[in-house]
C-alpha positions as CSV (number, residue, x, y, z in Angstrom):
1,X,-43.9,-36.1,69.0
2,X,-44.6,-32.4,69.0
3,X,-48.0,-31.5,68.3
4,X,-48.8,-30.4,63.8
5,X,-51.5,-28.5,64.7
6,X,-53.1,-26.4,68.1
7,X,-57.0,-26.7,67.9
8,X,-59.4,-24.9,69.9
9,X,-59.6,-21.4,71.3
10,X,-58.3,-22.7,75.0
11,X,-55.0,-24.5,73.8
12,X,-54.1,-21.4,71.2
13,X,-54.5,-18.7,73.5
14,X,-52.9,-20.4,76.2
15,X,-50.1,-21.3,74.3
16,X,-49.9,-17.8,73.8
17,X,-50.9,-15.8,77.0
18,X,-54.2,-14.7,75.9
19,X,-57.6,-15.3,77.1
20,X,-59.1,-17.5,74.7
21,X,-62.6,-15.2,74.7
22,X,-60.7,-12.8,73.0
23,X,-59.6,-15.0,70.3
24,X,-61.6,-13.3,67.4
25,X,-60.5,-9.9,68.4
26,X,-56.8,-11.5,68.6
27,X,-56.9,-12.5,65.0
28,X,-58.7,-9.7,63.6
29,X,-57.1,-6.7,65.5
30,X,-53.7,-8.3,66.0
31,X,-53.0,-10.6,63.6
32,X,-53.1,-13.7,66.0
33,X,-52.1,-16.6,63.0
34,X,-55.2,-18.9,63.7
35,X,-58.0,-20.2,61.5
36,X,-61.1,-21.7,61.0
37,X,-61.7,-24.2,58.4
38,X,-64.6,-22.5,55.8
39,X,-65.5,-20.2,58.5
40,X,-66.7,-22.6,61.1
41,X,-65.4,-25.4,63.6
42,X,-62.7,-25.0,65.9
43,X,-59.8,-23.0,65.5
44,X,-56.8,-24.5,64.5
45,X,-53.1,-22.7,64.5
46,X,-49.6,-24.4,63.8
47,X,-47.1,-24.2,66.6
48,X,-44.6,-22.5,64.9
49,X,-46.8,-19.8,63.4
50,X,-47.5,-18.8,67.2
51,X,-43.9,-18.7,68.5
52,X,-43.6,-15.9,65.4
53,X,-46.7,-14.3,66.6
54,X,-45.6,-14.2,69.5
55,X,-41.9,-13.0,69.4
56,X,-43.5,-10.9,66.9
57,X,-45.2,-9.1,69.7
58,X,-42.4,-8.9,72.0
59,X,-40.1,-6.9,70.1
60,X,-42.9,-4.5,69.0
61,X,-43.9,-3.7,72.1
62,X,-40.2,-4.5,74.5
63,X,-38.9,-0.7,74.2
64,X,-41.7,0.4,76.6
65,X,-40.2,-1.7,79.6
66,X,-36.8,-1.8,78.6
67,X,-35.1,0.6,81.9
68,X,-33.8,4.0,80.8
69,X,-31.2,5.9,82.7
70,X,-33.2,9.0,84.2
71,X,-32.1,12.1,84.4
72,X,-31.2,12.4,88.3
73,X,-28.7,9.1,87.4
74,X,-31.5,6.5,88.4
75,X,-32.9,4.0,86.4
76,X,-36.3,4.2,85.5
């Protein structure tokens, strides 16, 4: 059975790629979907919310690797 709910910094960052220290900067700054219940306790995300996230944040940021043709015919 797939897991309802993520809890704790360590499993929703890693589930993610992030380092879990930066988890209150991650939902603040960057819209990271997690919570804590009335402010306090553990954080707590749903599996699902985080693949959006996540997906989310690759196609925002994708275009600056994707390789370009330069202009001497190379790809860059």
């Amino acid at each position: 059975m797939s897991e309802i709910c993520l809890k704790g910094a360590k499993d929703i960052c890693e589930a993610v790629g992030e380092n879990p220290r930066n988890i209150t900067e991650l939902v603040r700054d960057k819209g990271l979907p997690a919570w804590k219940r009335d402010d306090k306790g553990s954080w707590r995300a749903l599996p699902e919310d985080l693949q959006r996230w996540i997906r989310e944040q690759r196609d925002r940021h994708i275009s600056n690797y994707v390789f370009r043709e330069r202009p001497d015919g190379g790809l860059g």
